[in-house]
C-alpha positions, 0 to 999 in steps of 0.5 A: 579702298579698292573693292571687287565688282559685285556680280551682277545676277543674270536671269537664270533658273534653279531647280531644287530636288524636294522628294518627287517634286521639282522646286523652281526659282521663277527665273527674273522676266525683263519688262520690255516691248516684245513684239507681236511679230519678230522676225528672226532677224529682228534682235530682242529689245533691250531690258528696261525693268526687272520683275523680282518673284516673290515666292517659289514655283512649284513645277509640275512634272509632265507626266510620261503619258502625256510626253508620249501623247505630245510625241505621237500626236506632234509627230502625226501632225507635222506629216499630215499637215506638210502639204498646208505648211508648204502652201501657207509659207508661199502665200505669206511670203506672196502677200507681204514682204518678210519672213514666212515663219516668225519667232517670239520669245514666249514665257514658258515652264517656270518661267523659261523662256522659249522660242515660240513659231508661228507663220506670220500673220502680221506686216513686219512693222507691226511692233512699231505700230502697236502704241498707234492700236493700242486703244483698239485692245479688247482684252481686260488684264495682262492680254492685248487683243484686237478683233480686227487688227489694222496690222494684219495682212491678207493672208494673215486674217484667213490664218488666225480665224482658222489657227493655221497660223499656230500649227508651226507650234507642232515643232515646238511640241516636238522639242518639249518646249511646249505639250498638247495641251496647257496654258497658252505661253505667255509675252514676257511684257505680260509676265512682267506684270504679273502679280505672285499668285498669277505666276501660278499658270507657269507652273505647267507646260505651255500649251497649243491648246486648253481649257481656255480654248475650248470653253471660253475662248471668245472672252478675253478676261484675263482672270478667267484665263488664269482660273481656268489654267490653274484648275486644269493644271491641278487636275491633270487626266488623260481622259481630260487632255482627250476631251480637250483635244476632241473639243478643240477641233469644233472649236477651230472648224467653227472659228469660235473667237480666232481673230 
């Protein structure tokens, strides 16, 4: 007997009316080996494994306020930093071959996907390289960090202790994809490997930066990360988001655990 083919499910996101309140399915994540560094010429590997949800997320909304703020405050920045943006992307080119900007699939609002940008920091065999420093991660849980990347270029370590390498992020701000302040997005290798009550910090809009940035940012444990995103996303202000943002730049200036 011949049966029709059944129709393979691909990963996708549905959102569901409930009174003010949007309702999610969390979209599937594939487990692959996303790269640190990918190059917009450098495909997405293939998937290898399929990370079922197992209960719903409930969006937050983005409050108006903040979307203003996102605007404004993105808009600003990628004026006055265009000068910067111009020198970094020279010297990134002059100090290693590739690409000045670098693209990476980063897990965002409920689980979506998005294009993230950064200036690269790193050599464009960085990925090939990974399993080679993967005894040098410092991070507990789902984070892989290293202090002193081998795989890092010149240029690229003066980046990352200043987080010039971050500012292209501004654009994403800019298309909504990410706000000012939030969770930091997510690898989907890390999402992958989530447990359900930890899908929890993707409930917000990712963001340049947060709680996690500016108060323990020097730490890399996973859990605390993942307390401290939820606490901000249940407790939302604008006199918080201020604060964050004011906290944000002695952070930066003082290099307090960029690396």
């Amino acid at each position: 007997m011949v049966t029709r083919p059944q129709r393979r499910a691909e990963p996708h996101e549905v959102l569901v009316r409930q009174g003010a309140t949007l309702v999610t399915r969390a979209p599937l994540v594939e487990r692959a080996s996303t790269p640190e560094l990918l190059a917009p010429e450098v495909p997405q590997r293939a998937a290898q494994e399929v990370v079922q949800p197992d209960r719903e997320l409930e969006v937050s909304r983005l409050p108006r306020w903040k979307r203003g703020m996102d605007v404004v405050g993105a808009t600003l920045a990628l004026a006055v930093f265009a000068p910067l943006f111009a020198l970094t992307g020279l010297l990134v080119r002059l100090d290693s071959p590739g690409p000045a900007l670098f693209r990476q699939r980063r897990i965002g609002t409920g689980g979506r996907e998005f294009e993230c940008l950064k200036f690269r920091s790193m050599y464009v065999d960085a990925e090939e390289r990974r399993e080679a420093v993967a005894h040098l991660n410092e991070a507990t849980g789902h984070v892989f960090k290293i202090r002193d990347d081998p795989r890092r270029t010149r240029v690229g370590k003066v980046l990352r202790k200043t987080s010039v390498d971050e500012l292209p992020q501004f654009w994403n701000v800019l298309r909504g994809d990410m706000t000012l302040v939030g969770p930091r997005p997510p690898l989907p290798s890390e999402v992958a490997l989530y447990e359900p009550h930890e899908r929890a910090r993707l409930r917000g809009v990712p963001g340049i930066t947060g709680p996690w940035q500016v108060s323990a940012r020097e730490h890399h444990d996973f859990q605390e990360m993942l307390a401290l995103d939820v606490e901000y996303l249940e407790n939302v202000s604008f006199l918080r988001d201020c604060r964050i943002l004011l906290a944000t730049i002695p952070a930066v200036l003082g290099a307090r655990g960029s690396h």
